[in-house]
Each structure stands twice: as C-alpha cells, then as structure tokens.
C-alpha positions in Angstrom: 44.0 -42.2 25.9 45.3 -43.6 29.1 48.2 -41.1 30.6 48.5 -37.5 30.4 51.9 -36.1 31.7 52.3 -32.8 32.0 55.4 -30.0 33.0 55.2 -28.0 35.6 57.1 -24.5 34.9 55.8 -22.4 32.0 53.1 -25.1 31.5 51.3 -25.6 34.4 52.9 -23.3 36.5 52.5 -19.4 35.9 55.9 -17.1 37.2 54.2 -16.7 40.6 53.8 -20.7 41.4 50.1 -20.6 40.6 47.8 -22.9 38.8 44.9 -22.0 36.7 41.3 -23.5 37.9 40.7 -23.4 34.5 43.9 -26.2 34.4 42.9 -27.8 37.5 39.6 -28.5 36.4 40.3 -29.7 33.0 43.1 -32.1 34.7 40.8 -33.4 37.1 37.8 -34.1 34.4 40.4 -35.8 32.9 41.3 -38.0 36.2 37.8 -38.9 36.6 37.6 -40.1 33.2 39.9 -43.0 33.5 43.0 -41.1 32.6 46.2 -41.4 34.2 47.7 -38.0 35.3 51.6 -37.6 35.6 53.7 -34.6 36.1 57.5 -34.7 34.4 59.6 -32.1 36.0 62.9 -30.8 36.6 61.6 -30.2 40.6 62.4 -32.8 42.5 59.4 -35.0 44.1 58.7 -33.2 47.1 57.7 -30.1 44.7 56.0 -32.2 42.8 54.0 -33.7 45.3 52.6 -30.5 46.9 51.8 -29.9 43.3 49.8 -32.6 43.2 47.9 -31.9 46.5 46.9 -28.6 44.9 45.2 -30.6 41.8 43.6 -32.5 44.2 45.0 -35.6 41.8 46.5 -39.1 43.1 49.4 -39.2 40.0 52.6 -40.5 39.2 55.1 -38.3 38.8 58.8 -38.1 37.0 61.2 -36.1 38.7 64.6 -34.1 38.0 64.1 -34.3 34.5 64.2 -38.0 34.7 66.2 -38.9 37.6 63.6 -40.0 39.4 60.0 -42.0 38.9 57.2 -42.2 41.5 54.3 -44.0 41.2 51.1 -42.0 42.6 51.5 -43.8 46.1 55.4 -42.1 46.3 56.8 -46.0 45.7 60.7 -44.6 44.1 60.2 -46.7 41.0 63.2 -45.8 39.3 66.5 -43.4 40.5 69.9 -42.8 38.8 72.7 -41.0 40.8 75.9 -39.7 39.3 79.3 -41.0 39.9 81.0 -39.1 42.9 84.1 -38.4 40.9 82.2 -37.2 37.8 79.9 -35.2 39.6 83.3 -33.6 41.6 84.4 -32.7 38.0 81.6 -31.0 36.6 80.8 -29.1 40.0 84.5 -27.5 39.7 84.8 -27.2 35.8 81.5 -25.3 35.7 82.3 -23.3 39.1 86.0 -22.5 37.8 84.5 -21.3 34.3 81.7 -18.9 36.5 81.8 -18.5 40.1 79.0 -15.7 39.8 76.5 -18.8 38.8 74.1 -19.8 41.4 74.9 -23.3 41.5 72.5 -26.4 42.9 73.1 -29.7 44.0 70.3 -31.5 44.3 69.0 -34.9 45.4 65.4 -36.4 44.8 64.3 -34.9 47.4 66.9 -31.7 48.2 68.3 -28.9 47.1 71.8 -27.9 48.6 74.1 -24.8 47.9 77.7 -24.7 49.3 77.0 -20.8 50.3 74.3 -18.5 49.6 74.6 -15.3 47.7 72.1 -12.3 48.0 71.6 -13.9 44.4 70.6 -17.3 45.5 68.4 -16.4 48.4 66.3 -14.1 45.5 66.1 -17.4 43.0 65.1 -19.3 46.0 61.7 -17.7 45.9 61.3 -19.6 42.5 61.5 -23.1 44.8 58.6 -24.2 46.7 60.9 -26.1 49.2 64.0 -24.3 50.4 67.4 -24.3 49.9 69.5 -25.8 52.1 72.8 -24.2 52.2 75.8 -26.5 53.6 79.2 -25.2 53.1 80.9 -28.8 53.8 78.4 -30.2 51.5 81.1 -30.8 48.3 82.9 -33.7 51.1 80.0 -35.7 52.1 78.7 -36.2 47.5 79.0 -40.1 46.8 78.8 -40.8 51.0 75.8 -38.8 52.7 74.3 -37.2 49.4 73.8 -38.8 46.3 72.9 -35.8 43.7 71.2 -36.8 40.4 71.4 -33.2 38.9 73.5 -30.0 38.8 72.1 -27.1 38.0 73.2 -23.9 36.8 71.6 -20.4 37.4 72.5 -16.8 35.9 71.7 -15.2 32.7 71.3 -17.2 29.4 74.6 -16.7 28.2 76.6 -17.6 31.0 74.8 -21.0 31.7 75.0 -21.6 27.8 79.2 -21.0 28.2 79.1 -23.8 30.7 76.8 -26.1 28.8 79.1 -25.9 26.3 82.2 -26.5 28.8 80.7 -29.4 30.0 79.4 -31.0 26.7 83.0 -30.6 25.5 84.5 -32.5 28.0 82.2 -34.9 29.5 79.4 -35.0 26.7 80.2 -38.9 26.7 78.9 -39.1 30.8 76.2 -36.2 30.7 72.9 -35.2 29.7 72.9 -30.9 29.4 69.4 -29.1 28.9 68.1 -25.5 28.8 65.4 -26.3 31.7 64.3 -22.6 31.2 65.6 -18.8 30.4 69.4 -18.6 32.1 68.9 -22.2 34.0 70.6 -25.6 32.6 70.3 -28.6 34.5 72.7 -31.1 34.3 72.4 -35.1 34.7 74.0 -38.5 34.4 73.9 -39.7 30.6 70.5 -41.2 29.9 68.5 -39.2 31.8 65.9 -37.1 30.7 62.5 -36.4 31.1 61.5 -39.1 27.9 63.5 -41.8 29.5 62.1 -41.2 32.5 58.6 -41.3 31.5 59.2 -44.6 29.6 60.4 -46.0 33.0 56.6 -45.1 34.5 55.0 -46.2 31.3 56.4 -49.5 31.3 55.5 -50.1 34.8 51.9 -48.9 34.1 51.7 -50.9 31.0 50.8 -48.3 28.7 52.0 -48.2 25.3 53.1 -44.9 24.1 50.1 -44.8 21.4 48.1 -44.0 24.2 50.2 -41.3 26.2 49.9 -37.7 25.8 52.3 -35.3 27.0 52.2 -31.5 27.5 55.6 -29.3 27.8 57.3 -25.7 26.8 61.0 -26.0 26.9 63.4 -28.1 25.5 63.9 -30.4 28.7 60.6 -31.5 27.3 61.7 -32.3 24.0 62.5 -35.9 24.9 59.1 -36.3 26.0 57.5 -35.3 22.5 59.5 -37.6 20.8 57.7 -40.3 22.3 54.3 -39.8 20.9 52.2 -38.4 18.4 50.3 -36.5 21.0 52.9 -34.0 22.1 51.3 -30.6 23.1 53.8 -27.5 23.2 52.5 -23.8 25.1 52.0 -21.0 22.2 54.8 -19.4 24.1 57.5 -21.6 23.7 60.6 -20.7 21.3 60.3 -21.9 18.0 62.4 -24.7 17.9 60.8 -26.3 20.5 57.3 -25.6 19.0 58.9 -27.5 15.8 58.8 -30.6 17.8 55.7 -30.6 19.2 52.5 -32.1 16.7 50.3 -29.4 18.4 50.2 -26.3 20.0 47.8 -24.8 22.9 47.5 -22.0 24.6 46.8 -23.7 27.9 47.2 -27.2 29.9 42.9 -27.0 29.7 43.3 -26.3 26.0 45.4 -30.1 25.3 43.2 -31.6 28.3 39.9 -30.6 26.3 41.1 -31.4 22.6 42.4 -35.3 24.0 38.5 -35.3 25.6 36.8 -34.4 22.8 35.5 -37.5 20.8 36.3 -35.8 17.5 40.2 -35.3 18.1 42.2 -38.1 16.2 43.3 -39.7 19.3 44.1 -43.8 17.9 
C-alpha cells in the first residue's frame, strides 16, 4: 500500500470539527511507514490544509470534490473552473426554484455569498474559514472569480428538488452530489472526487492496486470505484455502504486493517 486518502466530514471529522487522536495516530503510523496520506474533500484547500497541520502530516490533498489537486508542498496540480455563462445559469435556476437555500459560490480557495441570512451566518460555523459575503459578487464570476462549485444548503428535500432541476436541464455540463444531509454540491462535468484523485495518482505514479481510500457519503462513491480497498464509516446510508468492499467504524479502524500484515492487501 502506497496512498491512503481519506474524507474529511463524517469520516475524519466529527460534527464539532474535531479529530480523534485515536485517527491521528493511526494516520501518522501510517505516514511514517512509507504511506502516502491524502485528504479528498468537498472543502476547499485552505480547509484542508489546516486539517493537515492538525495531523501533523505533509500530504497531498484533493479539493472541492475534485476541482482541485495539491500536491503536499500546495503546488495546484490540477484545477477546473466552470464556464461563466453556465455557472450564471445554474446560480439563477437553483436560486429562482428556492430562494430560502443558503447558497455558496466558491473558489479553491473561497467561499462567497451574495448576502447573508441569520441562516447562513449559523451554517457558517460548519466552515473553518469564513464566509465572505459580497453582494456584487454574481458581476465579477468568469473576470475576478473563477468558481469550481455551487453549493446548495437547506433541508434534504429542498436541495434534492434542485438537484433534480439542475440534472434536468444541464445534466449534459454538471456533475450533482449529495455532499451530506440537506447539502449538494454542484460542479463542472467531470469532476468528482475519483477523477480528482486519479489526477494526484498519476502524478505520484501510483497505480490504483495500491491506493486505499476511506469515505461516508456519496461524493465519495467515485472514489471507491477505483479500488478494491474502499473503506465506508458503519454510519453511512446503505447505498453507499453497498459500494464500499469494507466497512469500519473509524479512520484508525481502515488505517490498522491496511497495516496489518494479514489483511489481503495485493
């Protein structure tokens, strides 16, 4: 095993931002191994980063489900943007469907809101870097800002309406996923976390025999379908449990199984 790449939300993450030291440790025992370590997120890199500093890990890291790659010295390896006039579109098809949704803009390395809500200022507790709010923000997409996902916040049902909106009428251009609970994240077609993580692997050299990868939702889906070492939380929902080859009950629960010389890792 060369490469474990892990999620962050519901998988290394608990609710209140916090890792386990039982993960940390396991992660780094892993580091100092030989092993690669790589986050795959829907955060964007500056999250990722600080994540990264807490692990106390030098790792590569794939960002906005895919959007972006990093290698572990923050080299941008690989970005994808979307189209000014598409991303016009969705922003006012999903906004004109549900103006009650928080909705995000966001870059590789922001997050921007046209106006805050007493909605979006409680949700922004969920971000470790803030929300920038910038009611002129919609004028400067495709000169100053160059987003590579939309996302979509409110409860399940009303984020799955726009999904559904969206797919319907620009399925051909986009790439829609359930990030988590009432949260879809939207992104140029082709993106998503697996693509992005072939991106890194290819530029490590590392087949995908000898990648594992650790997830919970269905933005990590993509991932498993690269390898037969796909690792889903006991707490995911079914279907994506279906998907994964094995299931844990922590990120040290994968880390310890891929170390332990009597797991069928090839």
């Amino acid at each position: 095993m060369k490469l474990i790449v892990c999620d962050l939300d519901g998988t290394l993450l608990t609710h209140d931002l916090k890792i386990a030291e039982t993960d940390r440790e396991a992660l780094q025992k892993a580091n100092e191994s030989g092993i690669e370590i790589a986050i795959a997120s829907g955060r964007m890199y500056p999250d990722i980063s600080r994540i990264m500093s807490q692990l106390d890990i030098k790792g590569c890291s794939v960002g906005q489900n895919g959007a972006s790659v990093y290698s572990k010295t923050g080299e941008l390896i690989a970005e994808k943007t979307f189209d000014p006039e598409l991303f016009y579109d969705l922003y006012h098809a999903g906004r004109k469907l549900n103006s009650a949704l928080t909705t995000l803009i966001c870059t590789h390395n922001q997050i921007i809101i046209e106006k805050h809500s007493d909605e979006s200022l409680i949700l922004a507790k969920k971000f470790l870097s803030p929300i920038l709010e910038d009611h002129n923000i919609i004028s400067k997409i495709g000169a100053k800002v160059h987003p590579s996902k939309l996302t979509f916040l409110g409860s399940t049902e009303a984020v799955l309406d726009v999904k559904v909106l969206l797919e319907s009428l620009y399925g051909d251009h986009i790439e829609v996923t359930l990030s988590e609970s009432g949260c879809i994240d939207v992104m140029p077609k082709g993106i998503t976390k697996g693509a992005g993580l072939s991106k890194l692997m290819n530029r490590l050299n590392i087949p995908v025999q000898e990648m594992a990868c650790i997830g919970d939702s269905y933005n990590d889906l993509s991932m498993f379908d690269l390898t037969p070492y796909s690792f889903v939380m006991n707490q995911s929902p079914d279907d994506v449990k279906a998907r994964a080859n094995y299931q844990v009950s922590s990120v040290a629960d994968a880390v310890h199984r891929l170390l332990d010389e009597t797991f069928p890792v090839k």
